[in-house]
C-alpha positions in Angstrom: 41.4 -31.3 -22.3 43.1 -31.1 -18.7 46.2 -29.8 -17.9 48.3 -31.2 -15.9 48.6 -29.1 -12.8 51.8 -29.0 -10.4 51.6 -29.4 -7.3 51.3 -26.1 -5.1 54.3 -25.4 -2.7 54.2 -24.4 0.5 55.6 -21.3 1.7 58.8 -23.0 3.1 59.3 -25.5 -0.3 59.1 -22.1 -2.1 61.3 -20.4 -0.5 63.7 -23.2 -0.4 63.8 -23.7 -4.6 64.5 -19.8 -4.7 67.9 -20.7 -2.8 68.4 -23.4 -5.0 68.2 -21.7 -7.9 70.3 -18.9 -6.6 72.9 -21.0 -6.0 72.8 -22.2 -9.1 73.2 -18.9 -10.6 76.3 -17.7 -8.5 77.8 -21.5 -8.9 77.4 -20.5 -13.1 78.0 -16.9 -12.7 81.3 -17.7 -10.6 82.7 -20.9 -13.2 82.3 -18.0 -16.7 85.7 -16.4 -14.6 87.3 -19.2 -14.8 90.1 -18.7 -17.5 90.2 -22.1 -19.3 87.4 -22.5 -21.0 87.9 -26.6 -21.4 88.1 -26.4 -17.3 84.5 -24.4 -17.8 83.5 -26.7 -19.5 83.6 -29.3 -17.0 82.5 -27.5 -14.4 79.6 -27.2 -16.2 79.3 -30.4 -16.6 79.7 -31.2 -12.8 77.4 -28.5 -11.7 74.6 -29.7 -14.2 75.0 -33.6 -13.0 75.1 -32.9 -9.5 72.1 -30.8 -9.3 69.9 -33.2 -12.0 71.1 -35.9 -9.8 69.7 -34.4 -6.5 66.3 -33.3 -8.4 64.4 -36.1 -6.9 65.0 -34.9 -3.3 61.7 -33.7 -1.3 62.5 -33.9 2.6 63.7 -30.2 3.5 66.3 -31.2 5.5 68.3 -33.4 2.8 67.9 -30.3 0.5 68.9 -27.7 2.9 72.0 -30.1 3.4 72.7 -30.4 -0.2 72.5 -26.4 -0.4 74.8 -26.1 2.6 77.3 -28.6 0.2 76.4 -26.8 -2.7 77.7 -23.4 -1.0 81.0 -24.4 0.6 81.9 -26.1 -3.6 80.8 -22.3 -4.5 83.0 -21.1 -2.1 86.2 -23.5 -2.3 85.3 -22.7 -6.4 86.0 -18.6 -5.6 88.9 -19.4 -3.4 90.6 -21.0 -5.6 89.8 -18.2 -8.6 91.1 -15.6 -6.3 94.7 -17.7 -5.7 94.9 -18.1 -9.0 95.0 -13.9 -9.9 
């Protein structure tokens, strides 16, 4: 029996799903402050769709663009948490 091996990623692909996955972290770590926990809820939600939606993307530009967008939602996301204190 044969596994099925993945495919081996370059230095640069590697270092580029590390920041993805970062980013997912701090978008998660940053929506459990958020005090309404229906409003977490869908910002779950949203995070969740939005990166299983852009899964699919390979070319490195596309996903360093979609981590630029990515960031400035994080950011807007801890903006608004620290108007709201």
């Amino acid at each position: 029996m044969s596994k099925a091996t993945k495919p081996v990623l370059s230095l640069k692909q590697f270092m580029l799903r590390q920041e993805v996955k970062n980013l997912y972290r701090n978008i998660f770590r940053t929506i459990r402050k958020v005090p309404d926990k229906q409003h977490q809820g869908e910002l779950k939600d949203w995070a969740r769709r939005d990166f299983r939606a852009n899964l699919h993307h390979t070319d490195e530009i596309t996903i360093k663009m979609y981590i630029k967008y990515g960031q400035r939602c994080l950011k807007e996301l801890e903006t608004s948490l620290s108007l709201a204190k």
